[in-house]
N, C-alpha and C positions, 0 to 999 in steps of 0.2 A: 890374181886380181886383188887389190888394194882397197881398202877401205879408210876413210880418212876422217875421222869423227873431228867435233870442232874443236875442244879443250886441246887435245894434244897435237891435233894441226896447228893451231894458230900459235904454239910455242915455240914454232919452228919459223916464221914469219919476222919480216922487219920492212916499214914500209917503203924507206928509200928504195932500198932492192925492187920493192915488187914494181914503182914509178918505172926503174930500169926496165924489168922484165914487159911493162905493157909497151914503154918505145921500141923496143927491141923488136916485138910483135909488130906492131904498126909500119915494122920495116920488111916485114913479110909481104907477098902477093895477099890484095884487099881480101877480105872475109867472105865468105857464102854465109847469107845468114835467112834462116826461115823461123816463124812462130806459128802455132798449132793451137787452139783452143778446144777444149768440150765444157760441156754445160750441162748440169743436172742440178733443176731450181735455182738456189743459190751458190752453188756451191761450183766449184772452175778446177778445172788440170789446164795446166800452162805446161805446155814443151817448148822451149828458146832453143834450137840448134843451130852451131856454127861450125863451117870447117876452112881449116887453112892449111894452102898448102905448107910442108913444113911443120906445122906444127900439131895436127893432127883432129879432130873433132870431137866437140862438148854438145851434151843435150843435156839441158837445166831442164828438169820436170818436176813442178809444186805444185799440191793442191793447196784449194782455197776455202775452207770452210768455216764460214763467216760465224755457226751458232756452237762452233768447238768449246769458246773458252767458256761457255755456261756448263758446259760438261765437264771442263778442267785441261783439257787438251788445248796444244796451241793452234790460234788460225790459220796457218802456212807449215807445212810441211814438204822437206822435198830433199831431193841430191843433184849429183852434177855428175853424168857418166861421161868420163873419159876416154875416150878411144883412139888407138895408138894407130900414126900418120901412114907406117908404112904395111902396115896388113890388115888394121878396123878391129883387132883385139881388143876387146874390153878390158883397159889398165887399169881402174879405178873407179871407185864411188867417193864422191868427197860432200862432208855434209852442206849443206843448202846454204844455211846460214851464215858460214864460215865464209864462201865464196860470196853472197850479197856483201858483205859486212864488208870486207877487203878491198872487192871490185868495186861498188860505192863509193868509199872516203878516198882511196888509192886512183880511182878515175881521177878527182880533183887535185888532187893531190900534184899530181906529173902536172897539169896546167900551171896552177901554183907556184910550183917549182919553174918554172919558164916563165911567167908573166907578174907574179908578185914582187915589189923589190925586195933584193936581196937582204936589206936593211930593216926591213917589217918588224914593229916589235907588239904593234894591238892587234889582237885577231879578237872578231866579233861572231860569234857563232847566235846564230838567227834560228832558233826552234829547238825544244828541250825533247827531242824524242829520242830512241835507238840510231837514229845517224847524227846527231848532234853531239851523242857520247864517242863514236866513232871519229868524226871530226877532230874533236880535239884531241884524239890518241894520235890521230896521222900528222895533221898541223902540229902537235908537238914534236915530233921528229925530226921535221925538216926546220922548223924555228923555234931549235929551242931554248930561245931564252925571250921568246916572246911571253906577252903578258895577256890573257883570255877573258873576254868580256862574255855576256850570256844574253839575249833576249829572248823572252816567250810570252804571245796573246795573253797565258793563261798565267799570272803572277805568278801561283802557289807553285806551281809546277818548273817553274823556271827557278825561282828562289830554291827550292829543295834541290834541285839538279848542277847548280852553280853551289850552294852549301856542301854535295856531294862529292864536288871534282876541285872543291877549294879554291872556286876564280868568283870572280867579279860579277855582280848581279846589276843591270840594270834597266829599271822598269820602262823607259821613256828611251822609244827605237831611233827617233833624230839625236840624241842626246850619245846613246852608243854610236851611231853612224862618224859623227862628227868627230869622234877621236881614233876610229879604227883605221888599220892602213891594209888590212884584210878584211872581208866581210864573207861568210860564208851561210850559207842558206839554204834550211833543210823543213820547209814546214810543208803543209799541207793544202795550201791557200788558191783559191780560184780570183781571189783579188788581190793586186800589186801591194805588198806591206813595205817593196824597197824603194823609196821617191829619190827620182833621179836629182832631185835638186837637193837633197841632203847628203848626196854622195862627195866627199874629197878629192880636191886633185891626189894623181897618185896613189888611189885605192885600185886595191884589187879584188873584184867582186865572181864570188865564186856560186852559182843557181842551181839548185838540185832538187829541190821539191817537188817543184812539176812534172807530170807522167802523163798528163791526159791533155787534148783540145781545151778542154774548160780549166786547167789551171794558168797560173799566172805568178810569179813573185816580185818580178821587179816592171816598173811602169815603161812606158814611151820613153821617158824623158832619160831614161839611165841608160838604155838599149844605144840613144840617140848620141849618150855624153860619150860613150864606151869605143872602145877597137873591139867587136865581139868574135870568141871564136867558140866552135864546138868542138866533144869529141866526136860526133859523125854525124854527118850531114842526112845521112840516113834515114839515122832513129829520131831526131830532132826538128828538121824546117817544117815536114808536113804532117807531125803526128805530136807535137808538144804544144798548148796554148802559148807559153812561152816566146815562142818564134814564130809558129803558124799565125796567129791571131795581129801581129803586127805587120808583116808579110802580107797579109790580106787586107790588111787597111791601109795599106804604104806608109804606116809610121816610119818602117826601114824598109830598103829594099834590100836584094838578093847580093848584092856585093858588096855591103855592108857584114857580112857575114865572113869573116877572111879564110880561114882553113877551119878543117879538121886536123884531129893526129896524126891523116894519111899523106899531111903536110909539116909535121912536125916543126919541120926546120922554120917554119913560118912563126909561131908562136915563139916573138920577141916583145920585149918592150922598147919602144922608142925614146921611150924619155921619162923623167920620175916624175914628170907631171899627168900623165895622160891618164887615165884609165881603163882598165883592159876589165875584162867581163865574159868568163868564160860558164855556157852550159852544159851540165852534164846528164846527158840524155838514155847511157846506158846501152845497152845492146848483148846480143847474146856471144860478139864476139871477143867481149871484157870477158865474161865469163869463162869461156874458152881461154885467154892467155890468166886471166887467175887463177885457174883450177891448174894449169898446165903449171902454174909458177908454183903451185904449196903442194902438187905431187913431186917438183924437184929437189921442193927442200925437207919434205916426206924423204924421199928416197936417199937423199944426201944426207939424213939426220941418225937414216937406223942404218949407215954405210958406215959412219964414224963410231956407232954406236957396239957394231960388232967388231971391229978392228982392234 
């Protein structure tokens, strides 16, 4: 059994590849996916397990304890056990972190790569936290000679994080909107910060913030402008404010909504005017083909390494 801590996993990693590695997944028979919760006061264990045929099955198991970092400990802790497709052998533990951080930016990422124009040179990254750093390592890869704009609610915090990664700072969100040809979006927000009428023809708007009913990042009116796709229809229509919350008010309805992944070949652009608008909703069976992808390049890395 394998153990895959995050330093030395993720230097085995490149993000094109791993975009490859989730379509390739997506071309497998659909996911079994179940999640598991317990609860003691504050504090959560999360079990996310998925299996595919083919590819074998992942159980992400983090705790959650919210009063860790007064202790000095982090608030999330966790792994990703891997188990091999054709006998349930325990192949691997791979660290927690390493697989959010990947499956994250790397979800949007394959969208991106399908629905951004090929030509993109402003990318606006919307929220200065640990997926916003993320972001622009992935969006660098695949464009890179593009130029990176920064927005955050919170000035200080965005100006330090744009002085840190040496892009572009700028305080006023219509103002970044207006010249980006990517918008990427990772805050925490229960109300709309992206107004569909500062949106450009020809952006491609990328939503990742939201996890709950009660969030939200981008309004009516952007959902309305957009071709919107997820990556699962799943994790997303009935469990993300995002899509639930308009859905229920008939801002959009249900075929407004065009594919998931499990339609890949669907997620095209029409034209460099339109705008496309994909959400990334997450699921335990990202986890599953990203854990599956960094134990191949785990094993492929200490194969050349003894040769």
């Amino acid at each position: 059994m394998i153990i895959i801590p995050f330093a030395a996993g993720e230097a085995n990693l490149d993000w094109l590849a791993l975009t490859d590695a989730l379509a390739a997944g997506h071309a497998l028979p659909k996911a079994e996916i179940a999640d598991t919760f317990l609860y003691r006061g504050k504090d959560t264990l999360l079990n996310r397990s998925a299996w595919i045929d083919g590819l074998g099955v992942a159980v992400k198991a983090a705790t959650v304890f919210p009063d860790n970092p007064t202790k000095g400990e982090p608030m999330i802790n966790g792994a990703v056990n891997l188990f091999n497709d054709a006998t349930g052998a325990l192949e691997a533990l791979v660290d927690f972190h390493l697989v959010t951080k990947w499956k994250t930016a790397g979800d949007s990422l394959l969208a991106a790569r399908r629905l951004a124009r090929p030509d993109s040179r402003n990318i606006l990254i919307v929220g200065a936290g640990t997926v916003g750093r993320s972001l622009y390592a992935a969006y660098s890869a695949a464009f890179p000679d593009a130029e990176f704009t920064l927005w955050n609610r919170t000035a200080s915090s965005g100006q330090a994080m744009a002085d840190d990664l040496g892009i572009h700072w700028q305080p006023d969100l219509q103002t970044a909107m207006a010249g980006a040809d990517i918008i990427t979006s990772a805050t925490m927000s229960t109300t709309p910060v992206i107004k569909g009428e500062w949106i450009q023809p020809g952006t491609h708007v990328d939503l990742i913030g939201a996890y709950r009913p009660d969030m939200r990042e981008a309004d009516d009116t952007a959902l309305q402008r957009a071709r919107l796709f997820v990556d699962s229809f799943d994790t997303t229509l009935e469990h993300i404010g995002e899509l639930k919350e308009p859905l229920a008010t008939g801002a959009i309805t249900r075929d407004h909504v065009l594919a998931d992944y499990y339609q890949l070949d669907a997620f095209t652009r029409q034209s460099d005017e339109e705008i496309t608008m994909f959400k990334n909703g997450g699921g335990a069976h990202l986890d599953l083909m990203v854990g599956r992808y960094i134990l191949d390049c785990w094993t492929a890395a200490q194969g050349s390494q003894g040769s």
